[in-house]
TORKOL-691612 format. One record per atom (N, C-alpha, C, CB): residue in one letter; z, y, x. Coordinates in steps of 0.001 Angstrom, whole numbers, padded with zeros to 6 digits, always signed. Glycine has a CB too. Layout:
% TORKOL-691612
AZYX;...
***
This chain:
% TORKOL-691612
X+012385-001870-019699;X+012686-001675-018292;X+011660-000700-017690;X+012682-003038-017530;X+012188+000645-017128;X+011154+001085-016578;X+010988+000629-015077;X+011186+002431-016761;X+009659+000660-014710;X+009235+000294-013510;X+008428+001391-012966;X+008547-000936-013564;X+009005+001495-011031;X+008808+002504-010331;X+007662+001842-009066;X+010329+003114-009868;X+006751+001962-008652;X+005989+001435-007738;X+006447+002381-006150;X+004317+001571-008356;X+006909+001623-004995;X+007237+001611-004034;X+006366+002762-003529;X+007245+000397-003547;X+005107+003117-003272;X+004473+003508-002637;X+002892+003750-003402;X+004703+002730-001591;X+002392+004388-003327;X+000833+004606-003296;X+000098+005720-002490;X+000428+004846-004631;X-000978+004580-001748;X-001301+005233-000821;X-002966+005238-001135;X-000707+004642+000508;X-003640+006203+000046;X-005387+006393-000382;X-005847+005529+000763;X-006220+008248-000315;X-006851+004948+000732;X-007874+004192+002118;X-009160+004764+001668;X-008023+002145+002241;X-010218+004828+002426;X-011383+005537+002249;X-012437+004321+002497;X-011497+006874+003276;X-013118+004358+001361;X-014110+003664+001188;X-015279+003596+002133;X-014431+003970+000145;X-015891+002718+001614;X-017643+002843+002485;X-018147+004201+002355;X-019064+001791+001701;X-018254+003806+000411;X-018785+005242+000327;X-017933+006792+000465;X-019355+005220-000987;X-017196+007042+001407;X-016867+008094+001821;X-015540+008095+000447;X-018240+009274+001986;X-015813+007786-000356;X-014937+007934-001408;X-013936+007623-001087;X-015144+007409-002425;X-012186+007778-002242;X-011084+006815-001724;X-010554+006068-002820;X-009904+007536-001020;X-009748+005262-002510;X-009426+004313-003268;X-007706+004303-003404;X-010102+003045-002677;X-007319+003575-004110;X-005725+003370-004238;X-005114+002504-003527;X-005300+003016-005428;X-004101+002378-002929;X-003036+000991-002373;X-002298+001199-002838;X-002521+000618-001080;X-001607+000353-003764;X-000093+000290-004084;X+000537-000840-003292;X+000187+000048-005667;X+001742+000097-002592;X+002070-000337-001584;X+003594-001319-002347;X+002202+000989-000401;X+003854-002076-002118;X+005490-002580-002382;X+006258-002941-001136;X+005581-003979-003324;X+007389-002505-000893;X+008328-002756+000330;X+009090-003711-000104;X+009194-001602+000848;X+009031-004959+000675;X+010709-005679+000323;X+011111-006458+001617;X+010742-007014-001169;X+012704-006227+001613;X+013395-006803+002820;X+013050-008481+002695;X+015197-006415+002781;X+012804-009200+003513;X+012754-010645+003933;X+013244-011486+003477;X+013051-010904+004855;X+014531-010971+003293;X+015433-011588+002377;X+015595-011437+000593;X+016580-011169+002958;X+014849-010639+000094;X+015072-009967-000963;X+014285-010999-001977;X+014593-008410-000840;X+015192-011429-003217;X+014963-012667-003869;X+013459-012093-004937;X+016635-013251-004824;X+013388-011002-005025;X+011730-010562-005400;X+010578-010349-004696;X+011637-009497-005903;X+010678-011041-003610;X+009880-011680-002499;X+008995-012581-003257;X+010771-012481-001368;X+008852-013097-004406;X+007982-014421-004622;X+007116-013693-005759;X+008924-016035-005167;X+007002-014246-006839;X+006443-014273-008060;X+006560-012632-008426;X+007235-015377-009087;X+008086-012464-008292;X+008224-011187-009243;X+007616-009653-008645;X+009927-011002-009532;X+007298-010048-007053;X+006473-008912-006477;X+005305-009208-006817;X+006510-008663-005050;X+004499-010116-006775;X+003176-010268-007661;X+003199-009826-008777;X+002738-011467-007899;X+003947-010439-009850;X+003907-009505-010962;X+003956-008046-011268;X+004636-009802-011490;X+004914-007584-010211;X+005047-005704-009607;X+003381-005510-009867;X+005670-005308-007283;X+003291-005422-008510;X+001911-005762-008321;X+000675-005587-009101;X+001931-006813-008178;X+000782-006552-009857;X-000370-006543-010670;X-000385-006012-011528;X-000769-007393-011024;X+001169-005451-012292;X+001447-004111-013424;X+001242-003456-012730;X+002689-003680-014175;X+001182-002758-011596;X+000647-001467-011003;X-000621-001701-011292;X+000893-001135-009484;X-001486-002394-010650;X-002864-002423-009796;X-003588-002111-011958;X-003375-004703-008404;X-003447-003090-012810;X-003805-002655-013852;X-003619-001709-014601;X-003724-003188-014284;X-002324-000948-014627;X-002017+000115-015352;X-002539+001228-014845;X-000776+000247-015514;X-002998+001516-013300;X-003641+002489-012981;X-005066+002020-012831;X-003064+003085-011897;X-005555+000991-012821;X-007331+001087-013279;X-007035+000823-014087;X-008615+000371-012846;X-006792+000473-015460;X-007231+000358-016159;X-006762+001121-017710;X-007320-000706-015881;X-005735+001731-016864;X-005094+002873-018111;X-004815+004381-017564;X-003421+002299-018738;X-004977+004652-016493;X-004913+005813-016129;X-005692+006139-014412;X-003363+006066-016310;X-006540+005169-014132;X-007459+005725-013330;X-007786+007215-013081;X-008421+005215-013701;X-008417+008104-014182;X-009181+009456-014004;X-007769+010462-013961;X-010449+009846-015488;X-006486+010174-014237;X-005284+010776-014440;X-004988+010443-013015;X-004301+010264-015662;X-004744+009958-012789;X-004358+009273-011338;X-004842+010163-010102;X-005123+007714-011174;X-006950+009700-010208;X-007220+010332-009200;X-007419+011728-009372;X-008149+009793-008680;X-007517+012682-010004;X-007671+013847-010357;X-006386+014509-009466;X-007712+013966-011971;X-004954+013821-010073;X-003786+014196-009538;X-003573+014238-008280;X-002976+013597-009931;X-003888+013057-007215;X-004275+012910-006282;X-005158+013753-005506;X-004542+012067-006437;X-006560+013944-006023;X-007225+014805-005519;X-006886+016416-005159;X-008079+014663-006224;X-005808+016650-006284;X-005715+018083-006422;X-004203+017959-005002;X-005304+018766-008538;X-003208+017337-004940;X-002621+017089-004012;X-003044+016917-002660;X-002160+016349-004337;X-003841+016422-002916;X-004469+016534-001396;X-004941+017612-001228;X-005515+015658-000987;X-005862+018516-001879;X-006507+019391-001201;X-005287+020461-001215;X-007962+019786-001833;X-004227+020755-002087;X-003195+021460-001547;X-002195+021264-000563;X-002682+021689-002301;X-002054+019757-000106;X-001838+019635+001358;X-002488+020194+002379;X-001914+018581+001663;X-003513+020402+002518;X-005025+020067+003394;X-004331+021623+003133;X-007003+019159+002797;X-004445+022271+002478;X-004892+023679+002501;X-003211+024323+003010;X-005646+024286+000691;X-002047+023793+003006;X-000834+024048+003475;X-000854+023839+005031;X+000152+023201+002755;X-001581+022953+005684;X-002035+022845+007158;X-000697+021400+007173;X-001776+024717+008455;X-000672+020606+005718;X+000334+019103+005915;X-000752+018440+006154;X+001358+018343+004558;X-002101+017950+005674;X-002976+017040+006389;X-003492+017859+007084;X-003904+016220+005727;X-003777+017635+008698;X-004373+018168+009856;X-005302+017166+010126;X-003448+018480+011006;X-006686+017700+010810;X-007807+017598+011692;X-008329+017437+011440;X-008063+017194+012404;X-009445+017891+012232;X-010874+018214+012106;X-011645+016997+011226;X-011524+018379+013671;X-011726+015718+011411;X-011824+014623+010840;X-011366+014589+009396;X-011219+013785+011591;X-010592+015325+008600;X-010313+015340+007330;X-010754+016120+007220;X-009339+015271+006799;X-011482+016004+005462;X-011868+016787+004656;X-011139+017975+004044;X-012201+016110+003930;X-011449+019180+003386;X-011067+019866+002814;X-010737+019285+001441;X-011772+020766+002971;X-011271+018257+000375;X-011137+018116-000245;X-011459+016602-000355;X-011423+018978-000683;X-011268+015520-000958;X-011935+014054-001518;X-011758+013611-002846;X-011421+012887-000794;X-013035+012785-002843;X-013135+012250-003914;X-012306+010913-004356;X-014337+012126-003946;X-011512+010829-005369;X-010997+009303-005541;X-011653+008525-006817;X-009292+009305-005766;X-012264+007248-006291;X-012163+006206-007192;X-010822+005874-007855;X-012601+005128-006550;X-010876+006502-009348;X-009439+005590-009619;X-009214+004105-010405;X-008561+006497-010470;X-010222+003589-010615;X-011098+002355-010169;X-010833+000851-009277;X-011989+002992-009441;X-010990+001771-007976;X-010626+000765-006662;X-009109+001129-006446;X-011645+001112-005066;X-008725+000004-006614;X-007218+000032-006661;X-006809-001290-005927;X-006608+000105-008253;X-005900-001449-004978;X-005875-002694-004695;X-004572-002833-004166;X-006927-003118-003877;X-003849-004236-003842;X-002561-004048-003603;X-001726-004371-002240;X-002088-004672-004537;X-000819-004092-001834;X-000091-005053-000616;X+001211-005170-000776;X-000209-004543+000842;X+001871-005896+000034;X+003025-006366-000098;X+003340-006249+001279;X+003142-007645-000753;X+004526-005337+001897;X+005143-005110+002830;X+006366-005511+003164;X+005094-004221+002874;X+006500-006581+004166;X+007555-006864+004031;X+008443-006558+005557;X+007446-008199+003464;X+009667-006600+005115;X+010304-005722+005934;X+011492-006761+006960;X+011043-004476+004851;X+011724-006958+008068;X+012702-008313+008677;X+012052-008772+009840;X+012854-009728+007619;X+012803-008764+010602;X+012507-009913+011555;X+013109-010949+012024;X+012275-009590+012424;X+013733-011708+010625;X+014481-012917+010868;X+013813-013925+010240;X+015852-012879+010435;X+013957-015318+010697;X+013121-016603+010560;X+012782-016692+009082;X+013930-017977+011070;X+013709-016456+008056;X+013704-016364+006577;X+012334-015191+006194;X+015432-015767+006013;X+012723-013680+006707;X+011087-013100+006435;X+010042-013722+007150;X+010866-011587+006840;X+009830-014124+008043;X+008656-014955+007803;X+008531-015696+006907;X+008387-015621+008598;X+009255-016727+006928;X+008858-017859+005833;X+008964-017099+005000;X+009610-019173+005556;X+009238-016430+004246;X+008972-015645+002845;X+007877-015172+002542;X+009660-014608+002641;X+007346-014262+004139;X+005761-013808+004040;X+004954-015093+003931;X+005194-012910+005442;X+005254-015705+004506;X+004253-016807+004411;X+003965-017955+003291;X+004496-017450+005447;X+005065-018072+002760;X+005381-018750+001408;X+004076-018013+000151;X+007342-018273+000940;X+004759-016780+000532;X+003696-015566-000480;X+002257-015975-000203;X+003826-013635+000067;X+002053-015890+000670;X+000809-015787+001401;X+000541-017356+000983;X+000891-015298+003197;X+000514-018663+000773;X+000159-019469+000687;X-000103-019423-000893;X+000844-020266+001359;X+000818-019172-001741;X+001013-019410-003053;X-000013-018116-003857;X+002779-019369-003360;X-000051-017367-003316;X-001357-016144-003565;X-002405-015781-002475;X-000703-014663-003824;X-003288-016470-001615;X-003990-016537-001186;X-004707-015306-000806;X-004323-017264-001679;X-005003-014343-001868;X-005879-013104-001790;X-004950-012087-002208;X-007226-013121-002710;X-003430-012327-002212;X-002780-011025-001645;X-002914-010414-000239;X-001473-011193-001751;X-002605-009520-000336;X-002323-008529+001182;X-000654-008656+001507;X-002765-006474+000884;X-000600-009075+002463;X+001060-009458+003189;X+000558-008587+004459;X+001623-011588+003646;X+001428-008183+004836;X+002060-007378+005854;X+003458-007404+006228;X+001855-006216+005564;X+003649-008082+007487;X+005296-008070+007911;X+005314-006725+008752;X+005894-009593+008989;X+006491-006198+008267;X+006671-005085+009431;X+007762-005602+010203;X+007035-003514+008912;X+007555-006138+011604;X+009036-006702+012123;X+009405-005260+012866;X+008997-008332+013381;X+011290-005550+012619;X+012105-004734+013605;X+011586-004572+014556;X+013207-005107+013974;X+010639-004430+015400;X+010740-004578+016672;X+009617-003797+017700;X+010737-005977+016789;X+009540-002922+018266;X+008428-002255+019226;X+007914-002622+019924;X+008552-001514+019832;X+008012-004057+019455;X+006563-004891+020397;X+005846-005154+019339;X+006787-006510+021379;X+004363-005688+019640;X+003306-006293+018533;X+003348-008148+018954;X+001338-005402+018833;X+002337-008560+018143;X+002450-009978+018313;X+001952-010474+020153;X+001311-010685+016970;X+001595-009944+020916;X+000728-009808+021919;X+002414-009426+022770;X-000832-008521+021702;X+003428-009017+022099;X+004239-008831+023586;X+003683-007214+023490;X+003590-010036+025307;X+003465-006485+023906;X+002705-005019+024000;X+004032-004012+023232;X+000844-004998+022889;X+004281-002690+023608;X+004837-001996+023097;X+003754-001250+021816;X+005440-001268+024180;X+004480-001449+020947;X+003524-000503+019745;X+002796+000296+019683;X+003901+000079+019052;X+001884+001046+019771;X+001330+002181+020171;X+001069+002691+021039;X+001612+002769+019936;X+000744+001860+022231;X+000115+001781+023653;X-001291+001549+023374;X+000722+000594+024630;
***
């Protein structure tokens, strides 16, 4: 079976350096909501530290700085170029719904793996506070 990872994204370290997120999306409802996104998961998070880290970030690195240099990453605040740990790798789980079932799903996750990263993205342009998004 080949397997495709949802997303990978960079976060920037303490040390100025960056690191990996492999991101996974799943609807609320979606029956690989439990176990089998952990398992996703953790075949990502190992196969890139621990089998292709320096492949990884190299690739990365060189992408970025040919973004950066196309004027696709903008401002002053970004670098011309960065360094990646391909190393620090770490994971989340995004989940996507705002019906009573994605919660309990996020939260199910979230109990049964403790030191995953859950993230609900609800439908909706308010935040938990009532507030429009990005105010």
């Amino acid at each position: 079976m080949r397997r495709r990872l949802d997303l990978l994204g960079l976060r920037r370290l303490e040390s100025g350096r960056y690191g990996f997120v492999v991101i996974e999306v799943k609807l609320g409802k979606n029956g690989e909501l439990s176990e089998a996104v952990v398992e996703q998961l953790e075949h990502y998070v190992r196969h890139i530290r621990g089998h292709a880290a320096e492949a990884y970030a190299r690739c990365y690195e060189k992408t970025y700085a040919q973004k950066r240099r196309l004027g696709l990453i903008t401002g002053d605040d970004m670098p011309a170029e960065i360094e990646i740990d391909g190393t620090e790798v770490e994971g989340l789980v995004v989940v996507g719904g705002y019906t009573q079932e994605a919660m309990a799903q996020a939260e199910r996750l979230r109990a049964s793996h403790p030191k995953l990263r859950v993230h609900v993205f609800r439908n909706s342009p308010t935040g938990d506070d009532g507030t429009l998004v990005g105010d």
